[in-house]
C-alpha positions in Angstrom: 52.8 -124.8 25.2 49.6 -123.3 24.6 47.5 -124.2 22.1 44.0 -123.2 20.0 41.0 -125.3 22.2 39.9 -126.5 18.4 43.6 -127.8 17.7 43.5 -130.3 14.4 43.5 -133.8 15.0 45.9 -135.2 12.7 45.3 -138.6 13.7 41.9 -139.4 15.8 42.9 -142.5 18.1 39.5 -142.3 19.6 37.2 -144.6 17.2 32.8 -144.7 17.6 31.9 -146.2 20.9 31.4 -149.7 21.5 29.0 -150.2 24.2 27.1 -147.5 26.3 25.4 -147.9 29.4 23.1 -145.7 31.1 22.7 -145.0 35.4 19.9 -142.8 36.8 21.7 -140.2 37.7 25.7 -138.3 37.6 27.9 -140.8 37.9 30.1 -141.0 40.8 32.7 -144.0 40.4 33.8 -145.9 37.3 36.6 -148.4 36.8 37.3 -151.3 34.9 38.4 -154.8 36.4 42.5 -154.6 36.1 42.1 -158.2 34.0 40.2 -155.8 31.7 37.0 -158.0 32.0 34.3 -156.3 33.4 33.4 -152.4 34.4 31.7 -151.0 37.2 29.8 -147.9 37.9 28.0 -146.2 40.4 26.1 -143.0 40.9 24.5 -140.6 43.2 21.1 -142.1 43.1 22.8 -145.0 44.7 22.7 -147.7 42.2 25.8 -149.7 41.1 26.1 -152.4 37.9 28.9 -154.8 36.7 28.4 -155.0 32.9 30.9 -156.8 30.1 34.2 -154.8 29.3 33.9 -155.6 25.7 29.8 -155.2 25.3 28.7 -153.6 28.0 25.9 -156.7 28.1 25.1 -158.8 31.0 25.0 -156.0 33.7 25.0 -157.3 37.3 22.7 -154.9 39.8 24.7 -154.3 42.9 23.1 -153.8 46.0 21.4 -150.2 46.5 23.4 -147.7 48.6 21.1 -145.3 49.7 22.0 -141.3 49.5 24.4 -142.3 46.6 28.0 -144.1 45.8 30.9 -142.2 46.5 33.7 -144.8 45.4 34.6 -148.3 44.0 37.6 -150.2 43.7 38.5 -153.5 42.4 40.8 -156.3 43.8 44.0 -156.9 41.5 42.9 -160.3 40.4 39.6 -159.0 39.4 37.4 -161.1 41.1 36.1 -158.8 43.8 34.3 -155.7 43.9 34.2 -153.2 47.1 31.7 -150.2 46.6 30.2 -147.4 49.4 28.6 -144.6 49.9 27.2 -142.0 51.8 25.5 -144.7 54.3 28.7 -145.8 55.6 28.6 -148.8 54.0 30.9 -150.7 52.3 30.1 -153.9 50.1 32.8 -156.4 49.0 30.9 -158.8 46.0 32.5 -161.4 43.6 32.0 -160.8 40.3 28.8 -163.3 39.9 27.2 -161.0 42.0 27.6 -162.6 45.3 27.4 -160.7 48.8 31.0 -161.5 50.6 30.8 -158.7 53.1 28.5 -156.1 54.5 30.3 -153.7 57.5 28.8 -150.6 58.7 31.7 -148.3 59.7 29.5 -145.3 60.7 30.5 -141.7 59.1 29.8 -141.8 55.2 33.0 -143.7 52.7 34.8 -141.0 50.8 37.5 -143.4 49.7 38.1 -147.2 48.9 41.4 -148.7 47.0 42.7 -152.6 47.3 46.3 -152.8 47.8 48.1 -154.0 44.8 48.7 -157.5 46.1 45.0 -158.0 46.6 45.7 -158.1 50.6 43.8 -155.4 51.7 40.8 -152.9 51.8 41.6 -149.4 52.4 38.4 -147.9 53.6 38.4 -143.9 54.6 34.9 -143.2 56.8 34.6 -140.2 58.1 38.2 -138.9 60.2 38.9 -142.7 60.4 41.1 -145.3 58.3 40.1 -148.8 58.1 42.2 -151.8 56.7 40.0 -154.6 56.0 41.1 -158.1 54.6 39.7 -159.9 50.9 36.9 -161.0 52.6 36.0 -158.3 54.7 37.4 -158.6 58.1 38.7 -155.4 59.9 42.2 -155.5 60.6 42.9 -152.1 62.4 41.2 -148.4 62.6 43.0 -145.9 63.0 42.8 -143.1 65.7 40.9 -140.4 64.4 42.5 -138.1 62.2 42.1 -134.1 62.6 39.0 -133.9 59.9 37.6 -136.2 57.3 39.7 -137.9 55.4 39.3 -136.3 51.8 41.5 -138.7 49.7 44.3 -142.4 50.1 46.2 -144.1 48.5 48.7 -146.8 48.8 52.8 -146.6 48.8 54.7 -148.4 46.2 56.2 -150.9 48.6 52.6 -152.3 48.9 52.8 -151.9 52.7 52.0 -148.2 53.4 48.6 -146.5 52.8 48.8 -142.8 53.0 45.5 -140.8 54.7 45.1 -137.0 53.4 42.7 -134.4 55.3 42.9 -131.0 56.5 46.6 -130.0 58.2 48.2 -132.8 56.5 49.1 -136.8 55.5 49.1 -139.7 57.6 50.8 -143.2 56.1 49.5 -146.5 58.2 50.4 -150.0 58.2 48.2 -153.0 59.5 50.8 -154.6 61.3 51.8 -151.0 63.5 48.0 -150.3 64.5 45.7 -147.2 64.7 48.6 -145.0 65.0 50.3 -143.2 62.3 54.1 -144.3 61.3 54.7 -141.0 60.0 53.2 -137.9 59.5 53.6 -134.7 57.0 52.5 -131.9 58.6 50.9 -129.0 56.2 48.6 -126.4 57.1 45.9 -126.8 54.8 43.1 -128.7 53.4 44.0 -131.6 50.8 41.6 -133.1 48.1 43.4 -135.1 46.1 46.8 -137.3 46.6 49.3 -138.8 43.7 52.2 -140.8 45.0 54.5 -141.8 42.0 54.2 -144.7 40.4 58.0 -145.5 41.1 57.8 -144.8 44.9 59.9 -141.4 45.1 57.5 -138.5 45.1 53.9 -138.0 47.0 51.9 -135.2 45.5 48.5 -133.7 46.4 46.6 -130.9 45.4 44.8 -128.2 47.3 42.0 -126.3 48.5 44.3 -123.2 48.4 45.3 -123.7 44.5 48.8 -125.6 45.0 50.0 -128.8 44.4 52.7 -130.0 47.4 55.0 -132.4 46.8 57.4 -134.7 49.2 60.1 -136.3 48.6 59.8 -139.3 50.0 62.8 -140.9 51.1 64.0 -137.2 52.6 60.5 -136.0 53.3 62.0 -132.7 51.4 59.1 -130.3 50.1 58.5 -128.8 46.8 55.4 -126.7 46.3 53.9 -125.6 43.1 51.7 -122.3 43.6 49.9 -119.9 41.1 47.2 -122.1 40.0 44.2 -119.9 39.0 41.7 -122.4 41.5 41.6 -125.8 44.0 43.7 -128.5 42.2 41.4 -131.5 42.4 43.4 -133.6 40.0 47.1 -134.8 39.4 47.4 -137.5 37.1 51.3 -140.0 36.6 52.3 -141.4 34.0 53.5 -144.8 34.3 57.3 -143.9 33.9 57.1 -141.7 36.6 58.7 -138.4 34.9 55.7 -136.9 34.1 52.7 -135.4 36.7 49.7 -133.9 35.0 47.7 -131.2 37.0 44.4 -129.9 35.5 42.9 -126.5 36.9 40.8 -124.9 35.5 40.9 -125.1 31.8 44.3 -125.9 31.7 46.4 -128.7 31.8 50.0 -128.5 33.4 52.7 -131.3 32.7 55.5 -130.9 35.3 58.8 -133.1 34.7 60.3 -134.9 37.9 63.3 -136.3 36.0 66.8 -136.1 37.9 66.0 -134.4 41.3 62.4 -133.5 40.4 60.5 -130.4 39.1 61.9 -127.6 41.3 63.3 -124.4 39.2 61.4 -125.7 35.6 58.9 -124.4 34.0 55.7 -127.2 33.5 54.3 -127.2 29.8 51.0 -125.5 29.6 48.1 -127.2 27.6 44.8 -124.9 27.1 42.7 -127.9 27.1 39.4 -126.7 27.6 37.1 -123.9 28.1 35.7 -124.6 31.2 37.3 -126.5 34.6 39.0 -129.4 34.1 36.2 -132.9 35.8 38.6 -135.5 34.6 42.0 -136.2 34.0 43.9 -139.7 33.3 47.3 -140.8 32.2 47.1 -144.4 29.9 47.8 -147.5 31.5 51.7 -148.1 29.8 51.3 -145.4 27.1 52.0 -142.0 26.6 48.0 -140.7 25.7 46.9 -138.4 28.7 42.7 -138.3 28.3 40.9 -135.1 29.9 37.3 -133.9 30.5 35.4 -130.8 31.6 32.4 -129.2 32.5 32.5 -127.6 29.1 31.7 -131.2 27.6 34.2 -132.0 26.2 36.7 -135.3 26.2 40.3 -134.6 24.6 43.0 -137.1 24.4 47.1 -135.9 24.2 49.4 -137.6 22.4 52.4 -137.1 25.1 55.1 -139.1 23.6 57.5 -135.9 22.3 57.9 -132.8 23.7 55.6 -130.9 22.8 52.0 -132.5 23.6 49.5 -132.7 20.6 46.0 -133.5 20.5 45.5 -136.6 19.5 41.3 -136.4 19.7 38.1 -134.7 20.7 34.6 -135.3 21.4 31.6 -132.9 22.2 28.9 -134.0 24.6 26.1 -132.0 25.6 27.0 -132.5 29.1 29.5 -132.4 32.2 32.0 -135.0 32.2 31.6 -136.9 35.2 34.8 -139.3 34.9 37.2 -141.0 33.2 38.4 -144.6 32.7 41.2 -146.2 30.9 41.0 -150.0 30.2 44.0 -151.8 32.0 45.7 -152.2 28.1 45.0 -148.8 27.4 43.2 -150.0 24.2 39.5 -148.3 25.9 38.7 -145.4 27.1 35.6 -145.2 28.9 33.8 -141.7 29.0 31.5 -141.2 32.2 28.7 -138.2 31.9 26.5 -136.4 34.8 23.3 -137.3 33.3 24.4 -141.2 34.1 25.6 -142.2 30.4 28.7 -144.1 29.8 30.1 -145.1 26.7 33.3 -146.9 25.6 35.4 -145.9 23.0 38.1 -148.2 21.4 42.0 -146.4 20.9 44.0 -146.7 18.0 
């Protein structure tokens, strides 16, 4: 499908913010707690708050990470708080604000995420993988990989964390040590890495404007080429049929129903006018929310199919991020001059 950028909005779901927030400078990671209580943020001036999910009162300063944040990630229950940076180090805090842990791993953190039990920390530094436990305590390091580790993720069977950099992915376990338990071999340089929600499919996306794709219980490859620029974000849905890539100004829905997207044609969405900053699938729902460096923030009503757009907002600045509440009922709209605001969905 493609579409006029200034579509009608039959319906706006997006209603006039709630709360906004503002950080000294672009904001680098956002994310609300997955009980939907709190939100975090942190930019590149190094600063880091904790403020109220439904007021965005009572902010809670995180310690300063100088040269900047790089990324954030909650624990599953919500009650801790692992941020780092440029300075290699990565902070795990409760909630209230309180210091757990303070480990200096060396090269700069490009990449944290919690496993989904709330087990463990999955720290990328430099060409190295850490696995920490809830309280801090290293639990292996890998070897080092070929180059810097650009992008992880964990596996749906909770166990498996996958490690993407240039010439390929690595997938670690605690329990096997610092050496890789398998390996997919690619020449080229990786920037972003999807595996689907229901455990089939891995896909990342490229430096030389493709998005690969494994299969993951044959390690089968797929590859999707043509894209105009570096794919920098892939976006599931929570079903697992649907893969969103946005490139450019465009936004591509692939459909991995049956034995996956090979021979079909994606639907096309002209989305925006300039390169797609931000793209993110709803918790449990069918809205797919976009931003760009034009701007502007547009939410797709995905649910038939043929997607519509469902709403649109204007700012008068890059669209640094995204953030869905954990019920899908916010959206939270991060900008490069450090504003955040969050905007209920109908």
């Amino acid at each position: 499908m493609r579409g006029p950028l200034m579509a009608a909005v039959a319906v706006d779901v997006l209603g006039e913010p709630q709360w906004s927030v503002g950080l000294e400078d672009f904001v680098s990671a956002a994310a609300f707690s997955p009980d939907g209580l709190r939100f975090a943020a942190g930019s590149l001036s190094g600063e880091a708050l904790v403020v109220d999910a439904a007021t965005g009162a009572s902010p809670i300063v995180a310690p300063h990470h100088s040269m900047g944040v790089l990324d954030l990630s909650w624990s599953p229950d919500g009650m801790r708080l692992a941020i780092a940076g440029h300075d290699g180090i990565v902070r795990i805090m409760h909630v209230d604000g309180t210091e757990i842990a303070a480990l200096h791993l060396g090269g700069w953190v490009s990449a944290l995420k919690w496993r989904a039990d709330g087990a463990q920390l999955a720290v990328a530094a430099g060409r190295v993988l850490h696995l920490l436990n809830e309280d801090g305590k290293q639990l292996m390091s890998s070897e080092p990989l070929t180059s810097t580790i650009t992008a992880i993720a964990w596996a749906a069977n909770k166990r498996r964390v996958v490690a993407a950099c240039y010439g390929g992915v690595a997938w670690f376990e605690a329990e096997h040590g610092p050496k890789p338990v398998k390996n997919f071999s690619w020449k080229g340089s990786i920037l972003c890495v999807a595996p689907s929600p229901d455990g089939r499919w891995l896909t990342v996306g490229a430096q030389d404007n493709t998005v690969h794709i494994w299969r993951l219980w044959s390690a089968e490859e797929l590859e999707m080429n043509g894209y105009p620029t570096k794919v920098e974000h892939l976006s599931w849905h929570h079903g697992s049929r649907w893969m969103a890539v946005g490139n450019l100004g465009e936004i591509t829905i692939w459909d991995f129903a049956g034995k996956g997207p090979g021979g079909r044609r994606p639907q096309q969405i002209d989305a925006h006018t300039r390169s797609v900053s931000a793209l993110e699938f709803q918790p449990g729902g069918d809205l797919l929310a976009s931003g760009s460096r034009d701007g502007s923030v547009a939410v797709w009503d995905t649910s038939a199919k043929v997607a519509r757009l469902a709403s649109r907002r204007t700012y008068g600045d890059v669209v640094a991020g995204l953030s869905w509440a954990p019920d899908g009922a916010s959206l939270a709209i991060a900008l490069a001059s450090g504003t955040i605001e969050c905007l209920p969905v109908a």
